[in-house]
C-alpha positions as CSV (number, residue, x, y, z in Angstrom):
1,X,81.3,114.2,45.0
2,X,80.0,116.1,47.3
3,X,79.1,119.6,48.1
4,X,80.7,119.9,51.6
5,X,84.1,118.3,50.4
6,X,84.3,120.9,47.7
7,X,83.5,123.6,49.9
8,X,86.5,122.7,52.0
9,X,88.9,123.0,49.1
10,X,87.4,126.3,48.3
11,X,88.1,127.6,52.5
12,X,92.3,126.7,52.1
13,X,94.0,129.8,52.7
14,X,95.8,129.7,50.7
15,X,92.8,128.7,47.9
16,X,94.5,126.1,45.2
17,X,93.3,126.5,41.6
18,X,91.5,123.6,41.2
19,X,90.3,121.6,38.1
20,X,87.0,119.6,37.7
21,X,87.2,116.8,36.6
22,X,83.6,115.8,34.9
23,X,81.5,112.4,33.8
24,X,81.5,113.0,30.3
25,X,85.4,113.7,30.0
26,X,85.2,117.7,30.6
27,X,87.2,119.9,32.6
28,X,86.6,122.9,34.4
29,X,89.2,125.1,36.0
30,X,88.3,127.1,38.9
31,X,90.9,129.7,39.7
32,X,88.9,132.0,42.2
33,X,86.5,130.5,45.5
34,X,84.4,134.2,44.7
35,X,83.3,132.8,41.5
36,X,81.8,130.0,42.5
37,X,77.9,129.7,43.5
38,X,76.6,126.9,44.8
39,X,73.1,125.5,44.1
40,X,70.9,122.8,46.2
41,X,72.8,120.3,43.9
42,X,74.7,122.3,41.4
43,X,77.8,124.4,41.2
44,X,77.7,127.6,38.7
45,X,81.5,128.9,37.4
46,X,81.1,132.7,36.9
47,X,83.5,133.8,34.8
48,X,83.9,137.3,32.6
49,X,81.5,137.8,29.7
50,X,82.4,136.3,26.6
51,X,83.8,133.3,28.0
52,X,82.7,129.9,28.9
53,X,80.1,129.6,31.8
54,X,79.1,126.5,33.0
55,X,76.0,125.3,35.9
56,X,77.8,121.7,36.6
57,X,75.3,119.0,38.5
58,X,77.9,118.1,41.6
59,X,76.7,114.4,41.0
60,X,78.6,114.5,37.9
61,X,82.2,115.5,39.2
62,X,83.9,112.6,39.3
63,X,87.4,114.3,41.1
64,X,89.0,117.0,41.7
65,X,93.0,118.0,40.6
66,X,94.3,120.3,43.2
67,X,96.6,122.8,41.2
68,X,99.3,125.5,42.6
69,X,97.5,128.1,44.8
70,X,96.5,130.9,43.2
71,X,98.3,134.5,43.7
């Protein structure tokens, strides 16, 4: 994967929720672009305290589901 093709997704107006699909079998959702930072080669899903954060290597994404945009 890379960073540039993920980016693009993340620009749609509408923005679909999308769902990362990861080496080792997990998934991450991502349901708004503004929580999304990207690193040199890393992506880091804010999300509210108390719930699951993760800093995901981009290498490791293996695809991407495109979900129903969001509201």
């Amino acid at each position: 994967m890379r960073r540039e093709d993920l980016e693009l997704l993340l620009r749609r107006d509408p923005c679909p929720r999308l769902r990362l699909h990861m080496t080792g079998g997990e998934v991450f959702e991502i349901e708004d672009p503004d929580s999304i930072v990207f690193g040199r080669s890393t992506v880091e899903i804010l999300l509210p305290p108390g719930e699951r954060e993760a800093i995901l290597n981009i290498l490791h994404i293996v695809w991407i589901e495109l979900l129903q945009a969001s509201a």
